[in-house]
C-alpha positions as CSV (number, residue, x, y, z in Angstrom):
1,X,0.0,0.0,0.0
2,X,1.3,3.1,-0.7
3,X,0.9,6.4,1.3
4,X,1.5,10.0,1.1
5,X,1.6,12.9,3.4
6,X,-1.0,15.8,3.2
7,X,-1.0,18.8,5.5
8,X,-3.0,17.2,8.5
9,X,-2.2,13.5,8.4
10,X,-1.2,10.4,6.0
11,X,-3.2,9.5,3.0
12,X,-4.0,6.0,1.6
13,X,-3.1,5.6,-2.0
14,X,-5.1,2.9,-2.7
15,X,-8.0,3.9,-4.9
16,X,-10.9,1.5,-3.3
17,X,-9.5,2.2,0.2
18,X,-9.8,5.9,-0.4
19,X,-12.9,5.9,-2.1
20,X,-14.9,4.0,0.7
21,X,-12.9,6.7,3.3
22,X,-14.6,9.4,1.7
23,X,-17.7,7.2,1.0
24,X,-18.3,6.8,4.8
25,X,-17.1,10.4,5.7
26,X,-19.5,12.0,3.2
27,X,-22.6,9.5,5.4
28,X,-21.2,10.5,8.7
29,X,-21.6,14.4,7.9
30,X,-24.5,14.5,5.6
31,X,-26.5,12.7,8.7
32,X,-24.5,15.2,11.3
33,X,-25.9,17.8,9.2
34,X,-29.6,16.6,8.8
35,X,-29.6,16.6,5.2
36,X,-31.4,13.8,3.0
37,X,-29.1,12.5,-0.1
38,X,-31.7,14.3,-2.3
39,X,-31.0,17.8,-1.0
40,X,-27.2,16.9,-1.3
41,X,-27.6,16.0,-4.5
42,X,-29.8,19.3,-5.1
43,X,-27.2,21.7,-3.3
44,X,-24.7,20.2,-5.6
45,X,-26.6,20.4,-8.5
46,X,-25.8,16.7,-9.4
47,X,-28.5,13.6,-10.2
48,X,-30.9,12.8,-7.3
49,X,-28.7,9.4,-6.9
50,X,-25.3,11.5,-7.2
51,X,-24.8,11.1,-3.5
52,X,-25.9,7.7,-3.0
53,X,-23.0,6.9,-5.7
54,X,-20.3,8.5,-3.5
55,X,-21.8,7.1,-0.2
56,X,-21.5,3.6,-1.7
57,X,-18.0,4.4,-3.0
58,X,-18.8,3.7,-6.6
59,X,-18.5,7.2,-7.7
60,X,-15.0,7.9,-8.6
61,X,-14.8,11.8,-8.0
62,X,-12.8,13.7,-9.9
63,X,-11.6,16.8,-7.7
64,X,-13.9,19.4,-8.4
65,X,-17.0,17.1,-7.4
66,X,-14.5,16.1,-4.2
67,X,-14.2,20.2,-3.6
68,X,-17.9,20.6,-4.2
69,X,-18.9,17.9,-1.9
70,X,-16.4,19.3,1.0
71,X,-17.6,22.8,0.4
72,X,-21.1,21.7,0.3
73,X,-20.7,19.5,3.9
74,X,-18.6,22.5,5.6
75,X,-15.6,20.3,5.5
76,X,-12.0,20.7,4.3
77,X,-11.4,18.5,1.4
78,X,-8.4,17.0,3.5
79,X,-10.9,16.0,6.3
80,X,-12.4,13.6,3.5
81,X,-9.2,12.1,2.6
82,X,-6.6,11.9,5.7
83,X,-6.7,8.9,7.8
84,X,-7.7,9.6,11.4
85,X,-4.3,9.4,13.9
């Protein structure tokens, strides 16, 4: 496995690793936040089943949706991708 360093922490290289990491993160704060994955979705002007994709970790984001998504959530992007210490 490979890893790299990113401001606040370590990050996994590993594509499905990452993806279910941000997957889960994504869950976590959308529920902390009180928001259905349709009005995600709606705030990020993406398909009604847009966030259920990344929740599941089948959407592969390219970085603007990951920026969108962690603007969207009140989040740094780096708190979606940095392994907790």
């Amino acid at each position: 496995m490979i890893q790299c360093a990113l401001g606040k922490g370590i990050v996994t290289v590993d594509p499905k690793l990452l993806l279910n990491r941000i997957a889960l993160r994504v869950l976590k704060r959308r529920q902390q936040l009180g928001l259905s994955q349709r009005a995600l979705s709606a705030k990020l002007g993406m398909a009604s089943n847009g966030v259920a994709r990344i929740e599941s970790g089948e959407s592969n984001l390219t970085v603007q949706t990951l920026c969108m998504v962690a603007e969207a959530l009140g989040m740094e992007v780096e708190d979606l991708l940095v392994e907790e210490s």
